[in-house]
C-alpha positions as CSV (number, residue, x, y, z in Angstrom):
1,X,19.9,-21.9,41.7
2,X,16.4,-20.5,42.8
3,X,13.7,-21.1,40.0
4,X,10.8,-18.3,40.6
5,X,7.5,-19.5,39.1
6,X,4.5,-18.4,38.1
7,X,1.6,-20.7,38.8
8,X,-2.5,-20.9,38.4
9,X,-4.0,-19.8,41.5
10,X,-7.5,-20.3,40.5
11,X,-9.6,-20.7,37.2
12,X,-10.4,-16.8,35.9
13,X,-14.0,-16.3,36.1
14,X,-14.3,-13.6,32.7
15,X,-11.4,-11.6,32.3
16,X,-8.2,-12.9,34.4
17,X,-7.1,-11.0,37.2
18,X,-4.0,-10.6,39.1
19,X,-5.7,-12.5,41.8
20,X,-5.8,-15.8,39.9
21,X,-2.0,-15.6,39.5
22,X,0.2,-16.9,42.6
23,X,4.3,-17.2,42.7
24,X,6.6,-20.3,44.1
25,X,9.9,-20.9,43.9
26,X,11.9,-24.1,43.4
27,X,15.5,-25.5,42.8
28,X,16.6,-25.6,39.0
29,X,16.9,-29.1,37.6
30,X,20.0,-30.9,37.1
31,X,20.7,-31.4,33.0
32,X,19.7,-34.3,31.2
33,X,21.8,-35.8,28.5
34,X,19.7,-33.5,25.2
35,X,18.9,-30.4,27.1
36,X,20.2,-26.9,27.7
37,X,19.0,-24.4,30.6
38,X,18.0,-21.2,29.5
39,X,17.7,-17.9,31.5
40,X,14.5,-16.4,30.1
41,X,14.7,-12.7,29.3
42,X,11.4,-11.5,28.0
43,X,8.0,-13.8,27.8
44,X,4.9,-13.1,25.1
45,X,1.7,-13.1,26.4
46,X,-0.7,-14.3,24.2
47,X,-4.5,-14.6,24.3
48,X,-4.3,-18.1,23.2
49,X,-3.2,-18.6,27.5
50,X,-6.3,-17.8,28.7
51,X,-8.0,-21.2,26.6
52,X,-5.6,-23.0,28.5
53,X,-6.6,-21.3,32.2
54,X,-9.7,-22.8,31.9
55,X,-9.4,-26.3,33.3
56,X,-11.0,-27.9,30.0
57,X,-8.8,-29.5,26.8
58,X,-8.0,-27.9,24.0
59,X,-5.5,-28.3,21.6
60,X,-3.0,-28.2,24.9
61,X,-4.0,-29.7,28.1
62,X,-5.1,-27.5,30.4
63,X,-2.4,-25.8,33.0
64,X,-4.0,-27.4,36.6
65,X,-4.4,-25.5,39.3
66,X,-0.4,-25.2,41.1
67,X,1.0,-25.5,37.6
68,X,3.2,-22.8,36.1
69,X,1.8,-20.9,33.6
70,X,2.7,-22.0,29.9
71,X,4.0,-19.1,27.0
72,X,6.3,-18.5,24.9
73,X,9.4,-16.7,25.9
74,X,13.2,-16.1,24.3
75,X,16.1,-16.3,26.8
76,X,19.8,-16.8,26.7
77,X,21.3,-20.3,27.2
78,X,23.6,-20.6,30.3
79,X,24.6,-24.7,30.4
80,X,24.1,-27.0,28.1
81,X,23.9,-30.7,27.3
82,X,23.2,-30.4,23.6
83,X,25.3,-30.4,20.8
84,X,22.7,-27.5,18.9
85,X,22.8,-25.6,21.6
86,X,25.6,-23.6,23.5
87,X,26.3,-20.8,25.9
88,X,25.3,-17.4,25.0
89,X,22.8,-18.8,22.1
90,X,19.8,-16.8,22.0
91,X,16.9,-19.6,21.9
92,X,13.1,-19.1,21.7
93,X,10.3,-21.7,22.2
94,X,6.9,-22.2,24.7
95,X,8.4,-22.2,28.0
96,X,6.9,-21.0,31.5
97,X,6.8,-18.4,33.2
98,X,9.6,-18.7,35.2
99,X,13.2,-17.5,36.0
100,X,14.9,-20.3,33.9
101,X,13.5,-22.8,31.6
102,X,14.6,-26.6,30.7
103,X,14.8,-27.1,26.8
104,X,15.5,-29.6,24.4
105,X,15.3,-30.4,20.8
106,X,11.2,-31.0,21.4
107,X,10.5,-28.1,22.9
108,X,7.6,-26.9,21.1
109,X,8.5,-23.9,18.5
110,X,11.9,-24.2,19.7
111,X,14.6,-21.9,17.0
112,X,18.1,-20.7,17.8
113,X,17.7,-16.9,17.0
114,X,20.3,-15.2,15.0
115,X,20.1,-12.0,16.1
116,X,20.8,-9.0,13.6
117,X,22.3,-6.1,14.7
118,X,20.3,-3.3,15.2
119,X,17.3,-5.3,15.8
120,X,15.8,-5.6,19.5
121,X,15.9,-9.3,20.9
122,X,12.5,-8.1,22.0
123,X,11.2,-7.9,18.3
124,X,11.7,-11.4,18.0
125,X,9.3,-12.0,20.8
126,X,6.4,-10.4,19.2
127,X,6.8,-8.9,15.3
128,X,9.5,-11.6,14.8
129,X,7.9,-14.3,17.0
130,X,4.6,-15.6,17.1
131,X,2.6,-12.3,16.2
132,X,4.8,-12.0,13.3
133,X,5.0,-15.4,12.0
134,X,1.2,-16.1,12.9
135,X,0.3,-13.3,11.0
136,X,2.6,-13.9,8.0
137,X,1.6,-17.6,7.6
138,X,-1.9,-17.2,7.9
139,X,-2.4,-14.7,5.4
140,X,-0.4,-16.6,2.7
141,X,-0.9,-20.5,3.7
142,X,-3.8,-20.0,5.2
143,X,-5.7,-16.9,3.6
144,X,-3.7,-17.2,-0.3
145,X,-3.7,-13.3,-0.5
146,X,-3.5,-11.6,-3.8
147,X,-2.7,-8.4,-5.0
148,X,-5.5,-6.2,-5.5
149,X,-8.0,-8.3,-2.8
150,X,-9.4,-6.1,-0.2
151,X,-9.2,-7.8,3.4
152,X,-10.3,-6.8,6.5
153,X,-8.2,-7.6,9.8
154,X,-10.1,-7.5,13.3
155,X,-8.5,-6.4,16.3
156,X,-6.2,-4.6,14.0
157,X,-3.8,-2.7,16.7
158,X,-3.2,-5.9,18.4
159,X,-0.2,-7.6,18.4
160,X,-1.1,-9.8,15.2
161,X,-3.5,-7.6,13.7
162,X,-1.4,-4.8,13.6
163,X,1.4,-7.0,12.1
164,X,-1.2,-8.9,9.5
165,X,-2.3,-5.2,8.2
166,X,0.7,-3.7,7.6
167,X,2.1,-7.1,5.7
168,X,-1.3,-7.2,3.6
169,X,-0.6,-3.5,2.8
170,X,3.3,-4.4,1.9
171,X,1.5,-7.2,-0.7
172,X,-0.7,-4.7,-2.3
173,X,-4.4,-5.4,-0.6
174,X,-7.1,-3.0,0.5
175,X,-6.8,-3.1,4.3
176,X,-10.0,-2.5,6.4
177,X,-8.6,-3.2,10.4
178,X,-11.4,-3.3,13.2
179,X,-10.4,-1.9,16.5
180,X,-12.5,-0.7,20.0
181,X,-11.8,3.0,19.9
182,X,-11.2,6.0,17.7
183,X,-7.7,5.5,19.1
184,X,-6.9,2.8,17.7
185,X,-8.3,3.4,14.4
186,X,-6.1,6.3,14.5
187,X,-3.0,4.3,15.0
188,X,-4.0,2.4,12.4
189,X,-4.5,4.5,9.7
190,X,-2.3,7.0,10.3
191,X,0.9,5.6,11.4
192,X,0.5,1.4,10.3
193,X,-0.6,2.6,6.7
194,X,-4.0,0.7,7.0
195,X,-7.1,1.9,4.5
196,X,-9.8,2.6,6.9
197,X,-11.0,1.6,10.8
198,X,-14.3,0.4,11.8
199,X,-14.3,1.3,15.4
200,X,-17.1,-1.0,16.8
201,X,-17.9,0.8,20.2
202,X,-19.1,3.8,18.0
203,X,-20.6,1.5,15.4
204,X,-23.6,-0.4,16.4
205,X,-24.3,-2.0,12.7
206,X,-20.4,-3.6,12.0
207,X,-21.8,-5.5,8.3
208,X,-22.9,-2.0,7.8
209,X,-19.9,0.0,8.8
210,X,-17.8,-2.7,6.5
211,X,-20.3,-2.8,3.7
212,X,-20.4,1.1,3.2
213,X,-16.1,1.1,3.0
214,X,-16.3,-2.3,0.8
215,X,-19.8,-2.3,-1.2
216,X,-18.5,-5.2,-3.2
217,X,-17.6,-7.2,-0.6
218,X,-14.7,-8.5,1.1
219,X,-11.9,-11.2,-0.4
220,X,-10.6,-12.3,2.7
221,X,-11.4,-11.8,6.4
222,X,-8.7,-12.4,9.4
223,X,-10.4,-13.3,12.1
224,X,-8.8,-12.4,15.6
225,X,-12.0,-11.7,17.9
226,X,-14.9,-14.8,16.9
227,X,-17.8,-13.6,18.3
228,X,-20.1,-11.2,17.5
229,X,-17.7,-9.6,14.5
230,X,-17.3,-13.0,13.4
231,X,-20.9,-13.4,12.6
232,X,-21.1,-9.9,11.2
233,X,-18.3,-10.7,8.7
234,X,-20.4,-13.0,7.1
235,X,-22.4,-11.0,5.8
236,X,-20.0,-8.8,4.3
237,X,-17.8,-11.5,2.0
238,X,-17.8,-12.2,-1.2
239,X,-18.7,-15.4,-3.0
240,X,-15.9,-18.1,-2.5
241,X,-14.4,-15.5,0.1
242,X,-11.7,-16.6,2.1
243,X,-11.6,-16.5,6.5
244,X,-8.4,-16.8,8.3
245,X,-9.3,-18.7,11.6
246,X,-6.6,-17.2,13.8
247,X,-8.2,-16.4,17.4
248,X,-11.1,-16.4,19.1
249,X,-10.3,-13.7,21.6
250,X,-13.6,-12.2,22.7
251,X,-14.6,-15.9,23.6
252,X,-11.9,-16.4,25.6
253,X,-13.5,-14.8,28.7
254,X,-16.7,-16.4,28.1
255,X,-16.3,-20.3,27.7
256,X,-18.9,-21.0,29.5
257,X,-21.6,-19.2,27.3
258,X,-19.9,-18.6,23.9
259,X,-21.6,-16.4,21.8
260,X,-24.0,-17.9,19.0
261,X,-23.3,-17.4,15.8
262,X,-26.1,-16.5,13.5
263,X,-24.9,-16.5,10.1
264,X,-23.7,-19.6,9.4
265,X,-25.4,-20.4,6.5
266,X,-23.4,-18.0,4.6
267,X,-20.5,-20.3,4.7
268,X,-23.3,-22.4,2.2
269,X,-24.6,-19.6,0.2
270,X,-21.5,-18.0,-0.3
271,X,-19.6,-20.6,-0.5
272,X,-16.6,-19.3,1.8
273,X,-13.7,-21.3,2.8
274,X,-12.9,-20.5,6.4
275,X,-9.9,-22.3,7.7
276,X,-7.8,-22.0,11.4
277,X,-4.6,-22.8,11.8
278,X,-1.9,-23.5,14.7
279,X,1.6,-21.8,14.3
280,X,3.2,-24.7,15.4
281,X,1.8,-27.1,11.8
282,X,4.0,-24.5,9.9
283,X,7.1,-25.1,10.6
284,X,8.9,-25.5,8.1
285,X,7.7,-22.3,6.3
286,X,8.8,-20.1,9.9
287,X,12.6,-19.8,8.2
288,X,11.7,-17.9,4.7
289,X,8.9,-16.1,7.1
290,X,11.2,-14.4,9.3
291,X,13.7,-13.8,6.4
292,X,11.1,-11.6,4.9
293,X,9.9,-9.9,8.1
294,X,13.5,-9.6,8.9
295,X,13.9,-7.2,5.8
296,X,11.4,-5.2,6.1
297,X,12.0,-4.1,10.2
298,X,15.5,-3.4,8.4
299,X,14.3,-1.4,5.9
300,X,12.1,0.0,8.1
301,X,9.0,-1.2,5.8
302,X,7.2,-2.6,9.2
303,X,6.3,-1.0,12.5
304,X,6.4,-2.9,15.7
305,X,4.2,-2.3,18.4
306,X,5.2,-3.0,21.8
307,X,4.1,-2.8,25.3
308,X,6.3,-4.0,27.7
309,X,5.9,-4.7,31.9
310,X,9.0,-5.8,33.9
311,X,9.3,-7.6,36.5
312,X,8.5,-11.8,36.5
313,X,5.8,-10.9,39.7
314,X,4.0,-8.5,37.1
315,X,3.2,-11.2,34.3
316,X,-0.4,-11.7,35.9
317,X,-1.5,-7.9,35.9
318,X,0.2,-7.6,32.7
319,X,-1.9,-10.3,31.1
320,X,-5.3,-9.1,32.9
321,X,-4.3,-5.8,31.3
322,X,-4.3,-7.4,27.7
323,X,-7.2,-9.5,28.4
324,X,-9.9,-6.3,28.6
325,X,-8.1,-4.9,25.8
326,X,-6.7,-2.2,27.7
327,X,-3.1,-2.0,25.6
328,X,-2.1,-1.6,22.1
329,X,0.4,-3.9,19.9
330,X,2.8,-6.6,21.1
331,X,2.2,-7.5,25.5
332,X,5.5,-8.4,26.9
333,X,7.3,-9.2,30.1
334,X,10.6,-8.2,30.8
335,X,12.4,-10.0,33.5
336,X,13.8,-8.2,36.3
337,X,17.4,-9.2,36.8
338,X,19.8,-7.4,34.9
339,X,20.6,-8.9,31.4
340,X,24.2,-9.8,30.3
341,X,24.5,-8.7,26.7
């Protein structure tokens, strides 16, 4: 079998573009004794790619230049060498991008799915997958949320954000989501259930646009976007305030000259906690996660926002797409041969 692959043309300069994307093909490895192949149906693309893009370490060595792009993806197993795994098993873990993918029991974030019916296979990519789980875990491991607390949730229509608002909203908090446009604020408010929207291209002064919706401060902030809103959130929490490290998007693009943050000092007189986290360290809470977020898609408690591109040769524009925050919700990429369901 034929193995189509997407690979790292060049290091993006900024915002990716489809340029910096480029397409091989190869023959799909023979099995080792352990591993199963999988025929990947839909891949998640996730900011946290573009970190590894860059050519420098981070928590995951960077992808060189030839290599295929790393993500996580859910596809159907086809052969297998493992006892945990079988034919027709629905498996999800951080693949490639790529036609078919090798796993075995280390594949990083690797879970059998059990599918319920009446649930897309492609909600456990994003509201069921990482978006879901990240934004579950890092409210209540990370963030300790209680009822009552007022939080505010940047990039609030993204695929985490939205997910984080509406489960902070399901556990009783005051939800305050940031977002680009009216929009999105919009979509927010009016269809996720959120409190308010601080859209910051109308909004010059964000500590001010926050301040006047939460004069008494803010219990816990979920950081998706670092930056400039970052520093502005500083200002704007209450003592022993909580921040949910989660992404640094709007750095992504600009590794070489990050912006500075200004406000540090808060972290002192206010004596904030701000903690990040990796999906991956959680583990063992992702079970009772997805049991919860499981019952509230089925009782229809929890929207899921998706965007989806077909087509494996598309993954590149797709990404470049969510990487100048052109979409809304969960980014995915549906491959294009049909699916045997």
């Amino acid at each position: 079998m034929i193995n189509r692959q997407v690979t790292l043309k060049s290091h993006p300069v900024g915002v990716p573009t489809p340029e910096d994307f480029g397409m091989t093909k190869e023959a799909v490895p023979e099995l080792e004794e352990g591993q199963f192949l999988v025929r990947n149906l839909y891949f998640s693309l996730e900011a946290a790619i573009r970190a590894w893009l860059s050519g420098k370490k981070t928590y995951f060595e960077p992808i060189p230049i030839g290599g295929v792009i790393r993500g996580p993806s859910v596809g159907r197993v086809v052969e297998s060498r493992n006892p945990n795994f079988k034919a027709g098993d629905i498996a999800w873990g951080l693949n490639h991008w790529e036609d078919y993918s090798v796993m075995d029991d280390n594949t990083i974030l690797l879970e059998k799915l059990q599918v319920r019916p009446g649930i897309p296979v492609t909600y456990y990519v994003g509201g069921l997958g990482g978006s879901g789980k990240t934004a579950y875990i890092g409210l209540h491991e990370v963030g300790r949320i209680k009822e009552g607390e007022t939080i505010v949730i940047s990039a609030a229509a993204g695929a985490t954000g939205s997910m984080a608002g509406q489960i902070a909203k399901l556990r009783g908090l005051r939800v305050i989501g940031i977002v680009s446009t009216r929009e999105k604020g919009d979509l927010i408010t009016k269809k996720l259930g959120m409190d308010a929207a601080v859209m910051y291209r109308e909004t010059p002064d964000i500590t001010k646009a926050v301040l006047e919706l939460c004069p008494e401060g803010v219990d816990v902030y979920f950081d998706n976007v670092g930056g400039m809103t970052l520093d502005a959130m500083f200002l704007c929490m209450k003592t022993y305030g909580r921040i949910i490290g989660c992404g640094m998007i709007s750095q992504f693009n600009r590794q070489d000259n990050p912006t500075p943050i200004q406000n540090i000092y808060q972290m002192v007189a206010r004596q904030l906690t701000f903690q990040g986290f990796l999906l991956p360290t959680y583990m063992d809470r992702i079970p009772a996660a997805v049991d919860q977020l499981q019952s509230w898609v089925v009782d229809g408690k929890l929207k899921l926002l998706e965007n989806i591109t077909e087509g494996l040769a598309n993954c590149g524009k797709a990404y470049s797409e969510m990487m100048k925050g052109a979409t809304i919700g969960k980014n995915l990429v549906k491959m294009d041969f049909p699916e045997e369901d």
